[in-house]
C-alpha positions as CSV (number, residue, x, y, z in Angstrom):
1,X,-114.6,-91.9,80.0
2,X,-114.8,-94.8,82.4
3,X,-115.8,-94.4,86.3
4,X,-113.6,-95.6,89.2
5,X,-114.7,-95.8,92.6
6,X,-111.6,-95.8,95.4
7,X,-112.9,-97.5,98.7
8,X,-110.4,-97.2,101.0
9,X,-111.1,-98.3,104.6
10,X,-109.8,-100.6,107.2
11,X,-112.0,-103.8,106.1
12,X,-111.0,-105.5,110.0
13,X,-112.7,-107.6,108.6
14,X,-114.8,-107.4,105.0
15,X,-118.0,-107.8,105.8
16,X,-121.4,-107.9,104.0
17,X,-122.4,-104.1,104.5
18,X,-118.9,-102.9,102.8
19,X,-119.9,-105.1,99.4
20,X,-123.6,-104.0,99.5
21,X,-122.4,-100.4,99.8
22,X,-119.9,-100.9,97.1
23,X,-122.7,-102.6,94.9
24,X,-125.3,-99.9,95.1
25,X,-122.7,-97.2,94.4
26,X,-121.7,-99.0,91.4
27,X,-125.2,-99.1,89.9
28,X,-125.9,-96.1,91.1
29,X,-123.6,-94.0,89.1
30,X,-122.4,-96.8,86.7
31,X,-118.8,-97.4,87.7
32,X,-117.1,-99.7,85.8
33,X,-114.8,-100.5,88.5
34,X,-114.6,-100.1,92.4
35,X,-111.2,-100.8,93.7
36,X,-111.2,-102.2,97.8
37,X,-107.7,-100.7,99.3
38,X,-107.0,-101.4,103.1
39,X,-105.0,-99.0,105.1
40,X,-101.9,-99.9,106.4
41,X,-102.3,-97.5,109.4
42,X,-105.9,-96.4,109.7
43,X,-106.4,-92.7,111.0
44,X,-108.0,-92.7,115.0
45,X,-107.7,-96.7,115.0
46,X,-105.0,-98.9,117.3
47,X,-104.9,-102.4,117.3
48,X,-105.9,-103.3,113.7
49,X,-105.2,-106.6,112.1
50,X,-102.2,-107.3,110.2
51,X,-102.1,-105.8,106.7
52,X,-101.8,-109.2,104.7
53,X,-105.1,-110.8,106.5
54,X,-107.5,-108.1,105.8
55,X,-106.2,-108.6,102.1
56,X,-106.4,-111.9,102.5
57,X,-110.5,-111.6,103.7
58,X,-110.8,-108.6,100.8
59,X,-109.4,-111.0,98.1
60,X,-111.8,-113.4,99.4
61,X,-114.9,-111.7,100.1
62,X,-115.2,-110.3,96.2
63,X,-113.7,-113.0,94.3
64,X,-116.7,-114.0,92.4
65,X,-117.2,-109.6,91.5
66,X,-116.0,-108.9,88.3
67,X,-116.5,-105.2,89.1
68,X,-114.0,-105.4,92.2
69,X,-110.6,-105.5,92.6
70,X,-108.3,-104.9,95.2
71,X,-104.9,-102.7,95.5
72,X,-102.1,-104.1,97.3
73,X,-100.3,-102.4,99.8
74,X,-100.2,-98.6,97.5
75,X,-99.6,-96.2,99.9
76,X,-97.7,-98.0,102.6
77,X,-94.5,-95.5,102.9
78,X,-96.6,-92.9,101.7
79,X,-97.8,-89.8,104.3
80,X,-99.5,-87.5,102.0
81,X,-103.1,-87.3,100.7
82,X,-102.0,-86.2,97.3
83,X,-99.5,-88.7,97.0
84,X,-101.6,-91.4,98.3
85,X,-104.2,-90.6,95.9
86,X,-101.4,-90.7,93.0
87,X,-100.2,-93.9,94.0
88,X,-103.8,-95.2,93.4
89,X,-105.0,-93.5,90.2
90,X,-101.7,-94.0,88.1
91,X,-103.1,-97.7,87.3
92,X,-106.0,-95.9,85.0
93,X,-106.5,-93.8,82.1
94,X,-105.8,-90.3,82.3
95,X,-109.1,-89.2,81.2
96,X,-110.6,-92.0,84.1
97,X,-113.5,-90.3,86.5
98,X,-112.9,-90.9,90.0
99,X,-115.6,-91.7,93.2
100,X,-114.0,-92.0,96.5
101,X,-116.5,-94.4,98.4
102,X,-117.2,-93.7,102.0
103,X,-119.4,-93.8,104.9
104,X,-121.2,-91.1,106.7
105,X,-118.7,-90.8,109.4
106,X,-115.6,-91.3,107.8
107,X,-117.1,-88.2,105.3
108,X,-117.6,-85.7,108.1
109,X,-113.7,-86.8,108.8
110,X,-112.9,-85.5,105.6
111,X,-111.7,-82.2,106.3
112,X,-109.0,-83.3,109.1
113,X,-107.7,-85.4,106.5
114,X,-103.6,-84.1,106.3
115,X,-103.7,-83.1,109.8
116,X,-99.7,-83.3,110.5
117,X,-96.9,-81.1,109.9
118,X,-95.9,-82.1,106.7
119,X,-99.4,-82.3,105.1
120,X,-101.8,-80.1,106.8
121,X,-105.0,-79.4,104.7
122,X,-104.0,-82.0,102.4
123,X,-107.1,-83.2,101.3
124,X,-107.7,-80.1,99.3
125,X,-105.0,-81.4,96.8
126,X,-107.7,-84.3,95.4
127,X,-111.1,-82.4,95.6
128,X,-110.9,-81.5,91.5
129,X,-109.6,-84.8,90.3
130,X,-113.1,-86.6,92.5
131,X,-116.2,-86.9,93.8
132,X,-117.6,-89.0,96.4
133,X,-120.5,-91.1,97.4
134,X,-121.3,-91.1,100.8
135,X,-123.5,-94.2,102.1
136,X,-125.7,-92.5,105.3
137,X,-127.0,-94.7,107.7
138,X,-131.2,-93.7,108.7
139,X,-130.8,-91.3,111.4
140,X,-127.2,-89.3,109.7
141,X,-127.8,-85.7,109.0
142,X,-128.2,-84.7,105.6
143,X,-127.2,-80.9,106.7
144,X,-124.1,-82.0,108.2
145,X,-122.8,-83.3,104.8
146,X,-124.4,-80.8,103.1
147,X,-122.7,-78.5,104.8
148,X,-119.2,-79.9,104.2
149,X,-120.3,-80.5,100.4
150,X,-120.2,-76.6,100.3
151,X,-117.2,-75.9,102.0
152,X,-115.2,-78.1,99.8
153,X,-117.0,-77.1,96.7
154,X,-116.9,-80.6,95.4
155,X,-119.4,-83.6,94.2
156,X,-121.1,-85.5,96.7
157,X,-123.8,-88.0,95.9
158,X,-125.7,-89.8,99.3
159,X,-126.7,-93.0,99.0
160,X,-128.8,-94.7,101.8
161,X,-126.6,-96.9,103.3
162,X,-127.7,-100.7,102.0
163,X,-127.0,-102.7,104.9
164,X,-126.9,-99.9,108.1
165,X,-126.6,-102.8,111.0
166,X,-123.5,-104.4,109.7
167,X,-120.5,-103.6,112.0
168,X,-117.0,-104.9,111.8
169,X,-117.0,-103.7,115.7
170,X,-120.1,-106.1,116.3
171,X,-118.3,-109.1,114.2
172,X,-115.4,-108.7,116.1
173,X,-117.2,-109.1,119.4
174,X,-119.2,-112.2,118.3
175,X,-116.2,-113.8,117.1
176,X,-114.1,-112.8,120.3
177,X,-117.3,-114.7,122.6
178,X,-116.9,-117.6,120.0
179,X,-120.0,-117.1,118.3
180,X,-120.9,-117.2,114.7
181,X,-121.1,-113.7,113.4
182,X,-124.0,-112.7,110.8
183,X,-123.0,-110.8,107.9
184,X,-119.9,-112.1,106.8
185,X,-119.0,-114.4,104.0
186,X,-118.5,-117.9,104.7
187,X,-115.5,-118.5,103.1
188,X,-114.4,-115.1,104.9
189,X,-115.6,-116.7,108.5
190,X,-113.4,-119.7,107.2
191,X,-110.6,-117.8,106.6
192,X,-110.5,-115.9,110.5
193,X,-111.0,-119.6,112.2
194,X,-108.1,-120.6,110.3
195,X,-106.0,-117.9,111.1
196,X,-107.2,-117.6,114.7
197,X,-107.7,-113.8,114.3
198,X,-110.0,-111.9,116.8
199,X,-110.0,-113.8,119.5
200,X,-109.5,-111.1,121.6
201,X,-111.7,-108.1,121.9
202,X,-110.6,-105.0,119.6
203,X,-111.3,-101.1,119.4
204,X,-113.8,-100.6,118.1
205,X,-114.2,-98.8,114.7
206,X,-116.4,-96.6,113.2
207,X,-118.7,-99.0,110.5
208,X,-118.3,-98.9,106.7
209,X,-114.6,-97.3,106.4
């Protein structure tokens, strides 16, 4: 049976600690892929780059990873958990395992996940077909997740998170004061002076989602 890890995430932009995170997950429960899909409309976020860029700096950031690959644009009229995940998983095998990839914050999120009319509770509809890793920056409480892992009755493996200071809130500030950020690709960096993206400060986000 092969392994699949799903990191979805808003990626505004890439940036080092998203690969290292998606590295160590991958060697740490032997996935034979991890596939990077960005949001169209990230949950709790305004003001999020255009779609196509942070493709554009995904595309670019893991070009040289065999192991990664990205999703285009699977969910975009799509308003349901279930449906989302679907959209996603219908590329692989039927008898594929499935790892949903996220941070420590975006997992303690989890269970507001479907919160609308049409989809309330939704994220129950997945929690047989995956388990997750959860990266956990020094300092995030075990319980907390703990706690959730028994609510939902599903697998969840932590992983310390690889590269806890990297921020695509802090990147975004650099590069709106015109500096050169640290943990970003350079051919990513490239990519944002060309495009002229972010020269105006942005909401901030929560790191590694």
């Amino acid at each position: 049976m092969s392994r699949i890890g799903i990191f979805a995430g808003t990626f505004d932009p890439i940036h080092n600690g998203h690969i290292a995170f998606a590295t160590a997950a991958s060697q740490a429960l032997a996935l034979d892929k991890v596939v990077f899909v960005a949001e169209p409309h990230p949950h709790r976020k305004t003001q999020v780059t255009a779609l196509r860029h942070r493709e554009a700096m995904l595309g670019i950031a893991f070009k040289q990873q065999p192991h990664f690959m990205m999703l285009k644009e699977p969910w975009r009229n799509i308003d349901t958990v279930q449906a989302r995940f679907e959209q996603i998983t219908k590329y692989f095998k039927q008898d594929t395992g499935f790892y949903l990839l996220m941070g420590g914050d975006a997992f303690a999120y989890l269970e507001h996940w479907g919160d609308n009319i049409r989809d309330r509770g939704g994220y129950k509809a997945i929690l047989s077909h995956v388990a997750f890793i959860v990266a956990l920056r020094e300092g995030n409480a075990h319980a907390e997740i703990e706690a959730i892992e028994q609510r939902i009755r599903s697998k969840v493996i932590i992983i310390p998170s690889p590269e806890p200071m990297q921020s695509s809130t802090a990147i975004r500030a650099s590069l709106a004061t015109g500096q050169n950020p640290e943990g970003i690709a350079p051919e990513v960096l490239t990519y944002i002076r060309t495009q002229n993206l972010y020269h105006v400060p942005q909401a901030p986000d929560l790191p590694l989602t």
